[in-house]
Short mmCIF file of the C-alpha atoms (twelve columns), coordinates in Angstrom:
data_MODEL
# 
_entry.id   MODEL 
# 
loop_
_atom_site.group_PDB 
_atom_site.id 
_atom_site.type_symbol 
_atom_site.label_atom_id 
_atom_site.label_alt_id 
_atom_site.label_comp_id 
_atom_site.label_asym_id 
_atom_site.label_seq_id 
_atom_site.Cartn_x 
_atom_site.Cartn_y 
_atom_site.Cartn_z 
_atom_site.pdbx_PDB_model_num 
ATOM 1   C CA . UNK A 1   0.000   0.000  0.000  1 
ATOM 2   C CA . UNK A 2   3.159   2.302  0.418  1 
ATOM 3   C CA . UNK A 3   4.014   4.762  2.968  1 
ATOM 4   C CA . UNK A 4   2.145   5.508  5.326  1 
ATOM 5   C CA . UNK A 5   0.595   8.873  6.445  1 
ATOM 6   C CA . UNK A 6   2.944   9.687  9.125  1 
ATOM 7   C CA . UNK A 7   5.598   8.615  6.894  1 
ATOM 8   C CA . UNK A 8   4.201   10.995 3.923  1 
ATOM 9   C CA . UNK A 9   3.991   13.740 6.191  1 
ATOM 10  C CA . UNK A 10  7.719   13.801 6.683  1 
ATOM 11  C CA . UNK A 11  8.601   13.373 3.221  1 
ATOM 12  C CA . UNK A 12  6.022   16.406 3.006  1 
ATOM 13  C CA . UNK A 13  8.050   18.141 5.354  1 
ATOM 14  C CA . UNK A 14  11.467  17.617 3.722  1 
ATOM 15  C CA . UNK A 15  9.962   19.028 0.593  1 
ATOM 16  C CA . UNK A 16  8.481   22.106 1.760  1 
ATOM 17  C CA . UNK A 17  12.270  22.478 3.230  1 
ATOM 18  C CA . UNK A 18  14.443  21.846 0.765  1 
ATOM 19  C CA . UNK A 19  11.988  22.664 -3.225 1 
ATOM 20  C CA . UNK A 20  9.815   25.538 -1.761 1 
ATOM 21  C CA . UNK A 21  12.268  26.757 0.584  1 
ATOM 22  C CA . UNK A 22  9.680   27.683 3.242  1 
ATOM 23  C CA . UNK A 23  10.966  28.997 6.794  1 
ATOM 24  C CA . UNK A 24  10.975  26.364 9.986  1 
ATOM 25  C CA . UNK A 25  8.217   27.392 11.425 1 
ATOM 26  C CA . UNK A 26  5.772   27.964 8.438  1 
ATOM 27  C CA . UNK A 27  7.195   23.971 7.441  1 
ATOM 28  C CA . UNK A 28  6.316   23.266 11.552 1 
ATOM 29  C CA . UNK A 29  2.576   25.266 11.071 1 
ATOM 30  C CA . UNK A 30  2.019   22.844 8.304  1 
ATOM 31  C CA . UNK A 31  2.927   19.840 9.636  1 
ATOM 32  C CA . UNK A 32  1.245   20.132 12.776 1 
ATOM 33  C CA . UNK A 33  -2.212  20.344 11.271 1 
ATOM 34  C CA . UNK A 34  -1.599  17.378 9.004  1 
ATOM 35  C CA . UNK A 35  -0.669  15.792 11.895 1 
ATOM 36  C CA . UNK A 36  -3.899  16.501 13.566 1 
ATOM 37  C CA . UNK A 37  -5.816  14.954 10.799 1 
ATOM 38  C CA . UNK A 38  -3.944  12.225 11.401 1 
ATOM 39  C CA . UNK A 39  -4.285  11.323 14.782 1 
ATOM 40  C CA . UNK A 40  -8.173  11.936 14.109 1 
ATOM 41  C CA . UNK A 41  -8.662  9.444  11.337 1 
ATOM 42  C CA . UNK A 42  -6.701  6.933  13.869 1 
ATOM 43  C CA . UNK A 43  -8.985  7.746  16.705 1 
ATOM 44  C CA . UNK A 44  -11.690 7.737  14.139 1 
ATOM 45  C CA . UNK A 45  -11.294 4.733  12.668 1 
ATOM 46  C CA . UNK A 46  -9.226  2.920  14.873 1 
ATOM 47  C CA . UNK A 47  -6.176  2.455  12.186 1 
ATOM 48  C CA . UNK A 48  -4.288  4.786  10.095 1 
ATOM 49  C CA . UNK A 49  -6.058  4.786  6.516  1 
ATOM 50  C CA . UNK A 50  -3.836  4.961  3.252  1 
ATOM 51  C CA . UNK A 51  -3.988  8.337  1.621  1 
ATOM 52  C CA . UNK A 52  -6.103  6.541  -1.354 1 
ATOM 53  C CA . UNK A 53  -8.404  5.798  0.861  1 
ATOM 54  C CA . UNK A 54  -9.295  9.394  2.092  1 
ATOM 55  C CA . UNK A 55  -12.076 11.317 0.965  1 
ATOM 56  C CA . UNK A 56  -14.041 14.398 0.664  1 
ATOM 57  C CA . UNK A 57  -16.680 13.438 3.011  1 
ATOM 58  C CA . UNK A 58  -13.572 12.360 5.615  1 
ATOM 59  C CA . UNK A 59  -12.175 16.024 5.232  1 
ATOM 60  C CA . UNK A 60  -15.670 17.909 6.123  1 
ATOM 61  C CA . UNK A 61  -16.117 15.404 8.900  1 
ATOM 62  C CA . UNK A 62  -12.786 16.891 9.992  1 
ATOM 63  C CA . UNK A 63  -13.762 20.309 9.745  1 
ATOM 64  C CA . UNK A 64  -16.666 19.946 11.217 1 
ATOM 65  C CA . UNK A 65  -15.470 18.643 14.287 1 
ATOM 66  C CA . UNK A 66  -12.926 21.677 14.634 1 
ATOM 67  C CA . UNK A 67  -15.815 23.476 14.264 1 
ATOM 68  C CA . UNK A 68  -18.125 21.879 16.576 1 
ATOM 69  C CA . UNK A 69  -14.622 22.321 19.422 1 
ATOM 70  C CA . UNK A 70  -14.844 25.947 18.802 1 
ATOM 71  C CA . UNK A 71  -12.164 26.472 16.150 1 
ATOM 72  C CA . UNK A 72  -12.538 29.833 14.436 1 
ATOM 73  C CA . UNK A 73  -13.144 30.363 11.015 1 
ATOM 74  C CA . UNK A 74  -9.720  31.795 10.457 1 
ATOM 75  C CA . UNK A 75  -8.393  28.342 12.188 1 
ATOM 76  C CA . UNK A 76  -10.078 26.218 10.257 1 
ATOM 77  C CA . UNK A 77  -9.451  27.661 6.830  1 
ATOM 78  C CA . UNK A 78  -5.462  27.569 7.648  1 
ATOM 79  C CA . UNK A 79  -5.967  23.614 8.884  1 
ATOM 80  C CA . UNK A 80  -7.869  23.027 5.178  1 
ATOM 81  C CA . UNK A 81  -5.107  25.023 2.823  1 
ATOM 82  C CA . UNK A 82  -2.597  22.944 4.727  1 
ATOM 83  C CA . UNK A 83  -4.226  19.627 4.125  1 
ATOM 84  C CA . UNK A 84  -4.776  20.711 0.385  1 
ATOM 85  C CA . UNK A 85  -1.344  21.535 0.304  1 
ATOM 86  C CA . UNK A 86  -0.513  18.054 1.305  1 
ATOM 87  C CA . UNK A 87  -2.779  16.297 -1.037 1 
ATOM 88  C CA . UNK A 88  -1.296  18.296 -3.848 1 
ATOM 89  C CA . UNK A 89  1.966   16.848 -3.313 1 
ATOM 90  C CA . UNK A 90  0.786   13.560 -3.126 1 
ATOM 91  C CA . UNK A 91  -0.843  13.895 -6.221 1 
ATOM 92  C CA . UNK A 92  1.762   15.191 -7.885 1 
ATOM 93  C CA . UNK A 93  4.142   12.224 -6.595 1 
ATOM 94  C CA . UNK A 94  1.326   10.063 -7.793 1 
ATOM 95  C CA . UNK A 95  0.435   8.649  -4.435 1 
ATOM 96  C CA . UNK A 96  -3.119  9.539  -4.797 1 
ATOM 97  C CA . UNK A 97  -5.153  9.746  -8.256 1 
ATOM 98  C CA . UNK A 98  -7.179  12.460 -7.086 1 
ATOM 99  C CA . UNK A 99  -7.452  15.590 -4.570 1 
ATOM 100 C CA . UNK A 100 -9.819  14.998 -1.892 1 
ATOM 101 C CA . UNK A 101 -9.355  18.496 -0.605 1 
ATOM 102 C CA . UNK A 102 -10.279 19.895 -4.065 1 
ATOM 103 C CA . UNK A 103 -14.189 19.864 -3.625 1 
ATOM 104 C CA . UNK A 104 -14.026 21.566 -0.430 1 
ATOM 105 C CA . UNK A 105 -14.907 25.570 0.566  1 
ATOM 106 C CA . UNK A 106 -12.758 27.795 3.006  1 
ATOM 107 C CA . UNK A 107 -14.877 28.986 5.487  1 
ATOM 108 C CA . UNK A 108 -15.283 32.353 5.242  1 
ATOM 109 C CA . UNK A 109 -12.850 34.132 8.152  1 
ATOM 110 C CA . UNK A 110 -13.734 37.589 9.528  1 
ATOM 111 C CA . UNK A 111 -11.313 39.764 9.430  1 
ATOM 112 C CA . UNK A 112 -9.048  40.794 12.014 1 
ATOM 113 C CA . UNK A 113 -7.480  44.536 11.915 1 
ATOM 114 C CA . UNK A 114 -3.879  44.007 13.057 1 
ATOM 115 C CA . UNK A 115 -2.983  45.675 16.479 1 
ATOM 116 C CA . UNK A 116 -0.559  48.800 16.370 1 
ATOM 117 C CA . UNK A 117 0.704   50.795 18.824 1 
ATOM 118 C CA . UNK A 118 0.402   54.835 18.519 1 
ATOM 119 C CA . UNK A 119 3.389   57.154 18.088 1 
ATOM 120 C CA . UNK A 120 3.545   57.984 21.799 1 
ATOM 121 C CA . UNK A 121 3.185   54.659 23.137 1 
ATOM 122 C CA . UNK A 122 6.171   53.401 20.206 1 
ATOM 123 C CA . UNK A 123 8.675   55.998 21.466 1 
ATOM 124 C CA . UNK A 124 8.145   55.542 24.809 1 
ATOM 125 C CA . UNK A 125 8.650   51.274 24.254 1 
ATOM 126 C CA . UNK A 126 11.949  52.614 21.943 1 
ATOM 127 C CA . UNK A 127 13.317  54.242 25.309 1 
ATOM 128 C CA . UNK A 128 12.363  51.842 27.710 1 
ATOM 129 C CA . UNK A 129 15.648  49.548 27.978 1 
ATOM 130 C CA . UNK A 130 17.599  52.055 30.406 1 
ATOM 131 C CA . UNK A 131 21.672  51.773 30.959 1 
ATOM 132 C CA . UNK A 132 24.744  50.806 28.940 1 
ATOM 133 C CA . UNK A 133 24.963  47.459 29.857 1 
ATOM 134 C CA . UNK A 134 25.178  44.870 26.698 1 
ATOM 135 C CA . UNK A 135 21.914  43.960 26.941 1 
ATOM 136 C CA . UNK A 136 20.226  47.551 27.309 1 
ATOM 137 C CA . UNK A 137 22.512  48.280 24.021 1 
ATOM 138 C CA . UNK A 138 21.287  45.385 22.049 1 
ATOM 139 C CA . UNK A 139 17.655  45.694 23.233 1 
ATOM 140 C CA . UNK A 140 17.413  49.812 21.915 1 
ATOM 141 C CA . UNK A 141 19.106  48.644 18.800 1 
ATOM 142 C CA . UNK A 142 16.393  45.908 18.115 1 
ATOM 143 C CA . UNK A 143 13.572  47.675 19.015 1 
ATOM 144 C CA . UNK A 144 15.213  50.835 16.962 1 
ATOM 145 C CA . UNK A 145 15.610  47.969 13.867 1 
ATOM 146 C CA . UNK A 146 11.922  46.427 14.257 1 
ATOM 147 C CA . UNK A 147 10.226  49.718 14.034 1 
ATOM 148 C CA . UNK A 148 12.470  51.362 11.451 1 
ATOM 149 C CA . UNK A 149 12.301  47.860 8.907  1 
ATOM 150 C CA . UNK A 150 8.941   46.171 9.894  1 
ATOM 151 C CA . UNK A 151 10.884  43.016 9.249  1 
ATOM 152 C CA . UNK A 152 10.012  39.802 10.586 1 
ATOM 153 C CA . UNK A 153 10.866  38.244 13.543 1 
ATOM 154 C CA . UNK A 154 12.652  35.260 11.912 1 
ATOM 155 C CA . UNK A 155 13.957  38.223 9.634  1 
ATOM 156 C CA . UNK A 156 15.517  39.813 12.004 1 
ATOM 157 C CA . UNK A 157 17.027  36.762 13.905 1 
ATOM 158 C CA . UNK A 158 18.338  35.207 10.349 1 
ATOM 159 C CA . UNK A 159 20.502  38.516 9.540  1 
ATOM 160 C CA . UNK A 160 24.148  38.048 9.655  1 
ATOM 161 C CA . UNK A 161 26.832  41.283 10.151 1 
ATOM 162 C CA . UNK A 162 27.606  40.957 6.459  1 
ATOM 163 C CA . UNK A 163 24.217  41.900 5.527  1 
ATOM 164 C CA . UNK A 164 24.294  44.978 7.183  1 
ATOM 165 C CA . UNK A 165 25.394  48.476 5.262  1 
ATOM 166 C CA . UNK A 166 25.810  50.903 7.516  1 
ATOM 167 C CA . UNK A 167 26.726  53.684 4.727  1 
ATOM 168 C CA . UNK A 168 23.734  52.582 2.869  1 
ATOM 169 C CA . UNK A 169 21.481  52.736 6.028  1 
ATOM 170 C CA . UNK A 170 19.851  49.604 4.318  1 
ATOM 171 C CA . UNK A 171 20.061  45.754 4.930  1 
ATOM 172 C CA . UNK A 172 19.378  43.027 3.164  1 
ATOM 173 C CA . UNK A 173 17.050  40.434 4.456  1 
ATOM 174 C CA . UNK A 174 15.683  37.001 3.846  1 
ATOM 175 C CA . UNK A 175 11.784  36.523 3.956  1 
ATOM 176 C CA . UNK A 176 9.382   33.848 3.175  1 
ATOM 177 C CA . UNK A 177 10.278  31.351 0.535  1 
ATOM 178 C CA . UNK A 178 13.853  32.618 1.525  1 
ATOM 179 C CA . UNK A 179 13.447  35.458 -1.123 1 
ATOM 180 C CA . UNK A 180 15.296  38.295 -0.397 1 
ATOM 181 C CA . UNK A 181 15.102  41.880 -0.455 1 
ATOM 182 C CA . UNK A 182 16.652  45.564 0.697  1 
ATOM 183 C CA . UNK A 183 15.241  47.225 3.122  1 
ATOM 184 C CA . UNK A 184 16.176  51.106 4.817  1 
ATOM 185 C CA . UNK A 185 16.728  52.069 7.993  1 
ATOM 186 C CA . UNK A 186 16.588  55.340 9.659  1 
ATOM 187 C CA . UNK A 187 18.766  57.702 11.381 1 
ATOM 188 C CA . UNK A 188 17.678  56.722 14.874 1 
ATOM 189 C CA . UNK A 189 18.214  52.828 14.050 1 
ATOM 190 C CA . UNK A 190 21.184  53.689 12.478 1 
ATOM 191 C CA . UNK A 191 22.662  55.098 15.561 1 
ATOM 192 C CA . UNK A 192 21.642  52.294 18.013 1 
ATOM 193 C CA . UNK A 193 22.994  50.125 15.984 1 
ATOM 194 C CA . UNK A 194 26.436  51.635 15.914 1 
ATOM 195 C CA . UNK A 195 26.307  51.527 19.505 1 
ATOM 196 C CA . UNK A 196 25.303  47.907 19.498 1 
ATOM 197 C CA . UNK A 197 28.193  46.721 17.405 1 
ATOM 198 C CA . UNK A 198 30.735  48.240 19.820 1 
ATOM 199 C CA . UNK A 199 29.287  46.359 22.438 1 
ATOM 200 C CA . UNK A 200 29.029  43.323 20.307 1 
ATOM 201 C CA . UNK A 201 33.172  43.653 19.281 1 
ATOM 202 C CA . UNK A 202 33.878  43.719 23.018 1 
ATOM 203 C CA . UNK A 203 31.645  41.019 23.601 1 
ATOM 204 C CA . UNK A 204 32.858  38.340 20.968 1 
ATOM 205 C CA . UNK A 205 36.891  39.268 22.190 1 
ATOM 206 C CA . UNK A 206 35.225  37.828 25.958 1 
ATOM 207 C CA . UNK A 207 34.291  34.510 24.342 1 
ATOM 208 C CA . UNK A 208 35.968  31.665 23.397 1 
ATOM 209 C CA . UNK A 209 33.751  30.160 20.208 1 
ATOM 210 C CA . UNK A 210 31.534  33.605 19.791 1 
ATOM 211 C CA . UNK A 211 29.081  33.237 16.664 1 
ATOM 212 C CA . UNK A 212 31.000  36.017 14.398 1 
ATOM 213 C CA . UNK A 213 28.462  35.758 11.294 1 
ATOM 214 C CA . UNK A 214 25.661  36.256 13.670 1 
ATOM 215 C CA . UNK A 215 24.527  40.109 13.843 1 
ATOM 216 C CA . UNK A 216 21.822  39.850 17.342 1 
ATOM 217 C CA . UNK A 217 24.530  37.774 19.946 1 
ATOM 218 C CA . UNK A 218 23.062  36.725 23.257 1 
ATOM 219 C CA . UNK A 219 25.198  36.859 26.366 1 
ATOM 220 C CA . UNK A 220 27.001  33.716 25.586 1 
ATOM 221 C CA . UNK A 221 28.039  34.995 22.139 1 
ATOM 222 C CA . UNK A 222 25.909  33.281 20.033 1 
ATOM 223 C CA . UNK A 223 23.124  34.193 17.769 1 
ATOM 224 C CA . UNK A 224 19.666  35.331 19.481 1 
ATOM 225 C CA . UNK A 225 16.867  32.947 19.056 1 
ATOM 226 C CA . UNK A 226 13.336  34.403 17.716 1 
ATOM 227 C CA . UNK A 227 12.194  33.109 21.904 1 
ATOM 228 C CA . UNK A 228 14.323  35.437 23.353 1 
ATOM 229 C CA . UNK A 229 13.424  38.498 21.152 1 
ATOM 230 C CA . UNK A 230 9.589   37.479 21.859 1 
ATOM 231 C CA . UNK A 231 9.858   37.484 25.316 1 
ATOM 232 C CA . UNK A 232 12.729  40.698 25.659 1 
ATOM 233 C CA . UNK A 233 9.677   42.721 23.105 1 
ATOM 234 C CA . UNK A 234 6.854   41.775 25.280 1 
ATOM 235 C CA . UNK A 235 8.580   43.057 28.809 1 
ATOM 236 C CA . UNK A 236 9.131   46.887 27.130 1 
ATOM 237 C CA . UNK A 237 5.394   47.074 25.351 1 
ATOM 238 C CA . UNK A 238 3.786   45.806 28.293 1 
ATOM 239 C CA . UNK A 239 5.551   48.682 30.405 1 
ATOM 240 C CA . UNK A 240 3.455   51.161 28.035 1 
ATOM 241 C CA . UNK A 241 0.754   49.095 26.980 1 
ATOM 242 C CA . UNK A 242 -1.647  47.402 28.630 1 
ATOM 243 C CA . UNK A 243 -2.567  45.245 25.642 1 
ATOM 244 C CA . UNK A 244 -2.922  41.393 26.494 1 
ATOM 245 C CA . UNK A 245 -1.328  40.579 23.047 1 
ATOM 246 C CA . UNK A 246 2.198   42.247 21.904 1 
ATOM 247 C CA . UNK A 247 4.862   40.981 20.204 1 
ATOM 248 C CA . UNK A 248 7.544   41.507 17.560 1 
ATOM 249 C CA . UNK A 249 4.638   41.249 14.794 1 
ATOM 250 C CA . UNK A 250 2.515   44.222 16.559 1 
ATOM 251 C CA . UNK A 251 5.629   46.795 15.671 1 
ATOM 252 C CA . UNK A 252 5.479   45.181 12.179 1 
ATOM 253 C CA . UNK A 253 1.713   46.501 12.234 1 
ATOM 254 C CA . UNK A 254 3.017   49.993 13.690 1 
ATOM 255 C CA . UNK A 255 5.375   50.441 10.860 1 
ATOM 256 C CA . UNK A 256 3.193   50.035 8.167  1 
ATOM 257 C CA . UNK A 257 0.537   51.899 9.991  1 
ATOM 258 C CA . UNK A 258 2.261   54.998 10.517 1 
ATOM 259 C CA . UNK A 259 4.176   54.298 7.140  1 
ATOM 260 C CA . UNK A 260 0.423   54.928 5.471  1 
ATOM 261 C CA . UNK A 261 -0.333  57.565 8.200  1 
ATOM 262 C CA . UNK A 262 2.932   60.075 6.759  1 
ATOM 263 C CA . UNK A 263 1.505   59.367 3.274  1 
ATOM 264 C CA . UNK A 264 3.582   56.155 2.109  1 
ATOM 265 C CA . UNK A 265 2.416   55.052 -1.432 1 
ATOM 266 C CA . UNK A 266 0.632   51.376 -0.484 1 
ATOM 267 C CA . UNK A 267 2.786   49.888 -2.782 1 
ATOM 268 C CA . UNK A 268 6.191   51.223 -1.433 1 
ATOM 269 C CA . UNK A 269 4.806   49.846 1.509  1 
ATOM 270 C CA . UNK A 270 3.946   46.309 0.265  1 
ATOM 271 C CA . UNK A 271 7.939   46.001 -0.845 1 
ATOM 272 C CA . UNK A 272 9.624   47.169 2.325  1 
ATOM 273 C CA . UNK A 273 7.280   44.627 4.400  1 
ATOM 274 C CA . UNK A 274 7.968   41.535 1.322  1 
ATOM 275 C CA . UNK A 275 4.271   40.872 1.002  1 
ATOM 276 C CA . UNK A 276 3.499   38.603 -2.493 1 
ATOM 277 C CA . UNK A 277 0.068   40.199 -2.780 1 
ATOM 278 C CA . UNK A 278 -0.915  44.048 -2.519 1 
ATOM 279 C CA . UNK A 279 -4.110  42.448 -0.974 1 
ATOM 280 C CA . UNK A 280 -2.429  41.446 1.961  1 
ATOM 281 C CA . UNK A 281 -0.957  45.061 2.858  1 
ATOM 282 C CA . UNK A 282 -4.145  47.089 1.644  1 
ATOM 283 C CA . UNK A 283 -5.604  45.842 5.296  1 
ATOM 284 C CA . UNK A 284 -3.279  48.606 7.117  1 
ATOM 285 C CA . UNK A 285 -5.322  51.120 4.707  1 
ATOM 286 C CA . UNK A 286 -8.625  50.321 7.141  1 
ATOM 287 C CA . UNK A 287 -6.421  51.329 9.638  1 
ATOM 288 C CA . UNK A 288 -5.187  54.583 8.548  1 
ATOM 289 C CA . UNK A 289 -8.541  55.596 7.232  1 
ATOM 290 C CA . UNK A 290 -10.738 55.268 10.625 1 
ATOM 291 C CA . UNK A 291 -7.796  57.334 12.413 1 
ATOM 292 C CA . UNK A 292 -8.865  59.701 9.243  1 
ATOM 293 C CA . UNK A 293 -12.119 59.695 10.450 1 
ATOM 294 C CA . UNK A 294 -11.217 60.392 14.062 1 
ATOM 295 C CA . UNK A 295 -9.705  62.951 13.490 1 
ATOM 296 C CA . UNK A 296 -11.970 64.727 11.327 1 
ATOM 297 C CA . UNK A 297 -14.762 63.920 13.611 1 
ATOM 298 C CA . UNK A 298 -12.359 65.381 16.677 1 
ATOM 299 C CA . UNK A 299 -10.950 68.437 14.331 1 
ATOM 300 C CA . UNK A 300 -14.011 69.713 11.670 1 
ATOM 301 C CA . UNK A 301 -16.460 72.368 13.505 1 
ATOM 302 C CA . UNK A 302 -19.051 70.837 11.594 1 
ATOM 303 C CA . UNK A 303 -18.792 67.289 12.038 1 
ATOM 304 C CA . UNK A 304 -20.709 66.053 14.477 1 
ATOM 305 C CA . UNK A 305 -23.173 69.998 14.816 1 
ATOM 306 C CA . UNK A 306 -26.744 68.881 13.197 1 
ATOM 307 C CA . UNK A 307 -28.011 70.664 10.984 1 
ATOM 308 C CA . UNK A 308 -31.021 72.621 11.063 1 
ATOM 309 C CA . UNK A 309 -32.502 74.614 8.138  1 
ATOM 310 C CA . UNK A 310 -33.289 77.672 8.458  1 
ATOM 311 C CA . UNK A 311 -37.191 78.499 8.615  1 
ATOM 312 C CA . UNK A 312 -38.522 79.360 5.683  1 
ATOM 313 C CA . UNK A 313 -40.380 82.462 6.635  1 
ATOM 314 C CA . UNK A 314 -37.220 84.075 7.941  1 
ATOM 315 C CA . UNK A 315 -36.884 87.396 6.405  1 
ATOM 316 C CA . UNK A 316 -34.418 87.389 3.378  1 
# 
């Protein structure tokens, strides 16, 4: 009968790795709802079933029960293009003669505006690592980097010193699918990290095996995980924020925010963030035009006075 399914979804895995070049934790995302099928069609049906013998009716019996455990609409539509994406592969390898995923409907998701921070709250996050110690240095020089780039976490962790030109003020970055592209950086990020690098020269001399391609070093000298940022960006938003949910991704959602606020051309702003599809940036637009609207509401005379006609026998 072949391989099985929790042998398929490794070889699944490999390929998304090594053909489509897709990061570890997209390949991880994935995975881990393929494997959730899986380990429902075993308590299901008490075995593992062949890919062939998967279909349709198995997949909305699927989504329906994510549905029925509260899953959101969102959820559930990632959890279906992952399992399509699988059955496409298999297809193509010629493990299955048709896609059982093909017949099926995304739910339709609502739509989630992204969570950004205002100017005042962003500058006072910016100055909220205090000293000259090696972390305070680092810390101002990421936060500086996040909110001056919008890049990606894993962006950000994945850059090495060599991509880095200072004289530029740009650097050059790896996104999804591992396609890369320039972004700029501004004066202020431009200074913190000068400062940083200092720090990090004094700090590599200190260790014996120091990670020298790495640009973001930890204390030991090697190269910052994504964890570490997370958790070091969600200590200095919380301490001006009292938003439940912050993390690197909400400065990504500032930056193109207040891009679109100064009067950034979408487009511009679709390239500096690497987004495929204009689509996918034209959500910061809803953004930008409600604070429009608040403003005018809070700043026109006449915008919220009602208006009453004059009476018609008033004398001319």
């Amino acid at each position: 009968m072949g391989q099985s399914i929790r042998e398929q979804i490794e070889s699944f895995a490999e390929y998304l790795t090594r053909v489509r070049s897709l990061s570890p934790h997209t390949v991880t995302a994935y995975t881990k709802d393929i494997r959730q099928f899986s380990a429902w069609l075993r308590s299901t049906a008490g075995r593992e079933p062949h890919p062939r013998e998967i279909d349709h009716v198995l997949l909305r019996s699927f989504l329906g029960m994510l549905r029925r455990r509260g899953y959101s609409s969102g959820t559930v539509a990632r959890k279906l293009a992952s399992l399509r994406a699988f059955f496409r592969y298999l297809q193509h390898r010629g493990e299955i003669e048709e896609d059982p995923a093909a017949l099926l409907r995304s739910p339709r998701a609502t739509q989630r505006l992204p969570v950004f921070f205002s100017r005042e709250e962003m500058i006072a996050a910016l100055i909220a690592p205090e000293g000259n110690s090696l972390q305070a240095v680092r810390d101002r020089a990421i936060l500086e980097f996040l909110y001056s780039t919008g890049v990606r976490l894993s962006e950000l962790t994945g850059l090495d010193l060599k991509d880095v030109d200072l004289r530029d003020r740009s650097a050059r970055v790896r996104g999804k699918g591992r396609k890369e592209r320039i972004t700029p950086f501004g004066e202020a990020a431009f200074a913190t990290l000068e400062e940083y690098l200092k720090t990090r020269v004094e700090l590599i001399r200190k260790k014996e095996e120091p990670d020298v391609e790495a640009l973001w070093l930890n204390r030991s000298g090697r190269r910052l995980s994504g964890r570490s940022v997370q958790g070091m960006v969600r200590r200095y938003l919380r301490q001006v924020s009292e938003r439940e949910k912050v993390s690197p991704h909400v400065i990504r959602h500032t930056f193109a925010t207040h891009m679109l606020d100064g009067g950034a051309d979408l487009r511009a702003v679709q390239e500096l963030l690497g987004h495929e599809s204009l689509s996918t940036t034209q959500v910061y637009t809803h953004l930008t035009t409600d604070r429009l609207k608040q403003v005018y509401r809070q700043a026109h005379p006449r915008a919220e006075e009602e208006y009453r006609p004059k009476d018609g026998n008033d004398e001319q």
